[in-house]
C-alpha positions in Angstrom: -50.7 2.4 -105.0 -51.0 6.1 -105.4 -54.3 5.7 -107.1 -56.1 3.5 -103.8 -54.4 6.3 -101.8 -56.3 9.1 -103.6 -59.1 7.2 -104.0 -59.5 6.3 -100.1 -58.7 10.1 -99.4 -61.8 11.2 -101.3 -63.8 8.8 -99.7 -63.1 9.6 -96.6 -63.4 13.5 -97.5 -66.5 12.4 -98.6 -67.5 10.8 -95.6 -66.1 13.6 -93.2 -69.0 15.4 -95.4 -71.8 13.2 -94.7 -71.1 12.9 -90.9 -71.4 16.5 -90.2 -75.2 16.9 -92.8 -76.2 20.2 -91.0 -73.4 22.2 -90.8 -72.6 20.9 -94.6 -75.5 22.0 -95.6 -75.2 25.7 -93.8 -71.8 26.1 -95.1 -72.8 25.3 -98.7 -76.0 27.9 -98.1 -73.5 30.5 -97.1 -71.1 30.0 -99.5 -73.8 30.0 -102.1 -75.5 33.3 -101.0 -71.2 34.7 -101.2 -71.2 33.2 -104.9 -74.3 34.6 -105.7 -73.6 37.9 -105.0 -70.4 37.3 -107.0 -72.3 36.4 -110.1 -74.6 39.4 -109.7 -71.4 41.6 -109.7 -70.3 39.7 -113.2 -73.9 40.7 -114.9 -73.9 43.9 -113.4 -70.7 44.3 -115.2 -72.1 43.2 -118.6 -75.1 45.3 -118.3 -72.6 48.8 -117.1 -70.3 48.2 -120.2 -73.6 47.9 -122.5 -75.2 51.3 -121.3 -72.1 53.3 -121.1 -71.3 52.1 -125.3 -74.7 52.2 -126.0 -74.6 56.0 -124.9 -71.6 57.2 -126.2 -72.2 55.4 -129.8 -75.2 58.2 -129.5 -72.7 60.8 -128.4 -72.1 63.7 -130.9 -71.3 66.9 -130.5 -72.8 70.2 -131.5 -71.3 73.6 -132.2 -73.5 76.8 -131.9 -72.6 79.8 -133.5 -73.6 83.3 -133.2 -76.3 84.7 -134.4 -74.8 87.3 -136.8 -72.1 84.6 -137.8 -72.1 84.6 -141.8 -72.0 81.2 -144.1 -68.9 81.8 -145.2 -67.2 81.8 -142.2 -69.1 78.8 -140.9 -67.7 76.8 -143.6 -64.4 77.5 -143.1 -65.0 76.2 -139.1 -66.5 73.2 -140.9 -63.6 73.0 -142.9 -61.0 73.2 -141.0 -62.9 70.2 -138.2 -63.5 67.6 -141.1 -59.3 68.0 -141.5 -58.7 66.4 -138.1 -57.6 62.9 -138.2 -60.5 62.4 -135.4 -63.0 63.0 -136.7 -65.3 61.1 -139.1 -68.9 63.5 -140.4 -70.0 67.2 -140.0 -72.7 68.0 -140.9 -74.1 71.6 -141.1 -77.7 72.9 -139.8 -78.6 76.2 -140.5 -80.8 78.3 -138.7 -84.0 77.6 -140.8 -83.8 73.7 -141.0 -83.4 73.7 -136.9 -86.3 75.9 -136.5 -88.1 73.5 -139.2 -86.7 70.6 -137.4 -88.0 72.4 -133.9 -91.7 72.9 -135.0 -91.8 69.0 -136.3 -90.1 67.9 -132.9 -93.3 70.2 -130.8 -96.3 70.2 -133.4 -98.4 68.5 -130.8 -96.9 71.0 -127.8 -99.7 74.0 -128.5 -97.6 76.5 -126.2 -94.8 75.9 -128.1 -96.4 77.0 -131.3 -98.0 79.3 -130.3 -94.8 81.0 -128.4 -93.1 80.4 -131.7 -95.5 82.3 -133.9 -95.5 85.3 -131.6 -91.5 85.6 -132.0 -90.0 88.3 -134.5 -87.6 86.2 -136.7 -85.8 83.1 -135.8 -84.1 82.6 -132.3 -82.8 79.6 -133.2 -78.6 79.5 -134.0 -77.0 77.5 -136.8 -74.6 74.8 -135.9 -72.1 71.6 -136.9 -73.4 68.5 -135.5 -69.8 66.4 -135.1 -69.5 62.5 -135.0 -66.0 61.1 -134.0 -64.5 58.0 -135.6 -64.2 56.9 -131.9 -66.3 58.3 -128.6 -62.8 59.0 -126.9 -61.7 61.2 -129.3 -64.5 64.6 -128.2 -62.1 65.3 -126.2 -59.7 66.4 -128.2 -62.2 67.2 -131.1 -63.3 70.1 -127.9 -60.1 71.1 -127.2 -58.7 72.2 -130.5 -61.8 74.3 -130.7 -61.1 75.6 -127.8 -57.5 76.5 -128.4 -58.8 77.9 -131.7 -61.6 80.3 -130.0 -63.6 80.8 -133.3 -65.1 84.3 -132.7 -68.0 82.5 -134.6 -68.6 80.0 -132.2 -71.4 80.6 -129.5 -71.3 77.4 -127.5 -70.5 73.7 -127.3 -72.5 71.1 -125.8 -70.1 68.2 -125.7 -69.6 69.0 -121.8 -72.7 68.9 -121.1 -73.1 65.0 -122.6 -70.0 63.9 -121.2 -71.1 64.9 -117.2 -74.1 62.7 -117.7 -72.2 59.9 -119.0 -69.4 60.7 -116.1 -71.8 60.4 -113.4 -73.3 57.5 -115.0 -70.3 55.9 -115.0 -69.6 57.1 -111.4 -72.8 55.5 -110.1 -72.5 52.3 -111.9 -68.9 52.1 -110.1 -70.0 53.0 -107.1 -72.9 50.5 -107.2 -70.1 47.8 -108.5 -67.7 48.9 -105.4 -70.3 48.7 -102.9 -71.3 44.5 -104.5 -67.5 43.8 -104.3 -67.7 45.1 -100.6 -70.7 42.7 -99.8 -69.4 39.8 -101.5 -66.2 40.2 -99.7 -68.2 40.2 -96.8 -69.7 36.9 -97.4 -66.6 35.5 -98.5 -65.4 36.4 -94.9 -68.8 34.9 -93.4 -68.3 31.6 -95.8 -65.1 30.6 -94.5 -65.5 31.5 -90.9 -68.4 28.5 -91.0 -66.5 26.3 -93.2 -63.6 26.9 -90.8 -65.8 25.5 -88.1 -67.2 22.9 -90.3 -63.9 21.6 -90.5 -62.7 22.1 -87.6 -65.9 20.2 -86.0 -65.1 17.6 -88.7 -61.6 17.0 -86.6 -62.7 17.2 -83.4 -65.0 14.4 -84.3 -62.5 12.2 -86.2 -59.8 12.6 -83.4 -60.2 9.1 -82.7 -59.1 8.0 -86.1 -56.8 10.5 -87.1 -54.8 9.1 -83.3 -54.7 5.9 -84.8 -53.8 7.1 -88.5 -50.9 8.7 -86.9 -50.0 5.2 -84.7 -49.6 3.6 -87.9 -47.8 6.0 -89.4 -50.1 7.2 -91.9 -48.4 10.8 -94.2 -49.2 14.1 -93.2 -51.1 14.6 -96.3 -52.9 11.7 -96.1 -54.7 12.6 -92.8 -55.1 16.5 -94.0 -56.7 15.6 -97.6 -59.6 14.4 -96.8 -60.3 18.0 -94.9 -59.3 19.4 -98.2 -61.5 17.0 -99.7 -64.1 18.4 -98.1 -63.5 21.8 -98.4 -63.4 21.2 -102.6 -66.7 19.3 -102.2 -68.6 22.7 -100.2 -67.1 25.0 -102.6 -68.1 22.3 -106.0 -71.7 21.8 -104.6 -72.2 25.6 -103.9 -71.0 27.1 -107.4 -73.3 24.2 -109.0 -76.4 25.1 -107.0 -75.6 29.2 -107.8 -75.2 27.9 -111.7 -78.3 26.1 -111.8 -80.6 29.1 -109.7 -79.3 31.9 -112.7 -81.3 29.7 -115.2 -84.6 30.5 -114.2 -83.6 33.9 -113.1 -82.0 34.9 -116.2 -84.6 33.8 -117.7 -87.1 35.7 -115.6 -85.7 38.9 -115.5 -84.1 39.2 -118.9 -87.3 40.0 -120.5 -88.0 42.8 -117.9 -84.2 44.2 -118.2 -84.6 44.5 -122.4 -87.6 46.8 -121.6 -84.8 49.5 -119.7 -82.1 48.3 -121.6 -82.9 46.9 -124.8 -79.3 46.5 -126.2 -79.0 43.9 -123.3 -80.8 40.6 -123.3 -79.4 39.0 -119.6 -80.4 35.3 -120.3 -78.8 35.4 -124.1 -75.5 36.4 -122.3 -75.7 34.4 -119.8 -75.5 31.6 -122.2 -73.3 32.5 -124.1 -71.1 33.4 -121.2 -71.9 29.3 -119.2 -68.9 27.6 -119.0 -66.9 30.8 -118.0 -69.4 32.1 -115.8 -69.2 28.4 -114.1 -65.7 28.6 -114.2 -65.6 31.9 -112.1 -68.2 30.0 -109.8 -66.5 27.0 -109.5 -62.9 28.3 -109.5 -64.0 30.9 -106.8 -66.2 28.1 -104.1 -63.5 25.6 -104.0 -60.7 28.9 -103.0 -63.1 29.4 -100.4 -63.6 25.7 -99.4 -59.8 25.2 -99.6 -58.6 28.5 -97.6 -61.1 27.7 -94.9 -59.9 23.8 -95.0 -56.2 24.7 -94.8 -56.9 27.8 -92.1 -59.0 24.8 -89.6 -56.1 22.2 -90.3 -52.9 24.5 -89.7 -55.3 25.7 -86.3 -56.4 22.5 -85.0 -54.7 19.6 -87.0 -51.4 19.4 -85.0 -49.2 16.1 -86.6 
């Protein structure tokens, strides 16, 4: 008995669909355009995680010392930094190998050379180039030599990396903020149609949902098929978004590897399907449901 009930409360969910084609259709549209921007916000999110590890796996950090400073005493900085638990290579350039490794860099740059050979001795400083067994741990790499204040030690440009890699990180979120703000938006825009979808879907079936109540049909009987409906917008709209990232990954993934070549957008986005239709699906029917249950509680009075 339970299973003719449910049965004849998805057909007529179905057919409380089919009555109203047009506004159906515009609803699914809208809700689409909200899930879209939903799943632009999920790859956006892939591709920010990928270029912030991809730049601090290049991260190291450099530590220039004075001019004057002696051997010796660099090697006892050197030393003293490949003892911390932090960190995992040093290694030590001294002021001819960075002027050698300057001129290879600028052969082709004639000013450079030029400027070079006009110079009295070497300007160039000796230094530590540091790699940490983990990109969070510079920080603390920095700040013991700090605390330490090695007369020896001229400069260190770990600050400087970490502010590009901070503001990076500050414009992907923004950019990520301001996508969750518009798909909020059309969350807000999907369910104020649906609402009327449903609501127009009442007005047209007061007729038999007077009779259903004559014959003492169950409250939940006359409000699934709304609910129904509301599963079938949101199930058709997360399908349709699905099905349009195919050629779209596929189109711009080759595009994307040419700015960001440790991320290949179609690869991920197979690898990621059934999740990422998950998300869709999970995320159409909320908003088909919400706007089912927000019409019925307005205008359904049993």
């Amino acid at each position: 008995m339970l299973k003719i009930t449910l049965k004849r409360i998805v057909k007529y969910g179905y057919l409380s669909f089919q009555r109203n084609g047009w506004l159906s259709t515009a609803t699914i549209l809208v809700m689409s355009l909200a899930l879209f921007v939903l799943g632009n916000l999920i790859f956006l999110g892939a591709l920010a995680n990928t270029v912030l590890v991809a730049l601090e796996s290049k991260i190291d950090m450099s530590v220039y010392f004075m001019p004057d400073a002696e051997e010796q005493n660099i090697f006892a900085v050197k030393k003293e930094i490949e003892s911390l638990a932090d960190v995992a290579e040093v290694s030590y350039v001294s002021k001819n190998e960075a002027l050698t490794d300057f001129r290879a860099r600028h052969s082709a740059n004639a000013v450079i050379v030029s400027a070079l050979e006009e110079l009295d001795g070497n300007p160039l400083e000796a230094s530590l180039n540091i790699k940490a067994r983990d990109p969070s741990n510079y920080a603390s790499i920095s700040n013991f030599l700090l605390d330490k204040n090695y007369p020896v030690v001229d400069k260190i440009n770990y600050f400087e990396n970490q502010k590009v890699i901070d503001r990076l990180g500050a414009v992907l979120g923004t950019v990520r903020g301001s996508g969750v703000l518009l798909a909020v938006f059309l969350a807000f825009v999907a369910i104020l149609v649906a609402f009327n979808t449903v609501r127009l879907a009442i007005y047209t079936m007061r007729e038999e949902i007077g009779i259903m109540r004559l014959v003492g049909a169950a409250q939940w009987f006359i409000r699934g098929p709304f609910l129904v409906s509301g599963v079938i917008y949101g199930s058709i709209a997360a399908a349709a978004v699905t099905l349009f990232f195919f050629p779209l990954a596929w189109f711009a993934s080759p595009r994307l590897t040419l700015l960001v070549p440790n991320f290949d957008l179609f690869q991920y986005f197979l690898s990621n399907f059934f999740e990422f239709f998950l998300i869709m699906l999970f995320s159409g029917v909320a908003l088909g449901v919400v706007s089912s249950l927000i019409a019925i509680r307005r205008y359904l009075k049993i």
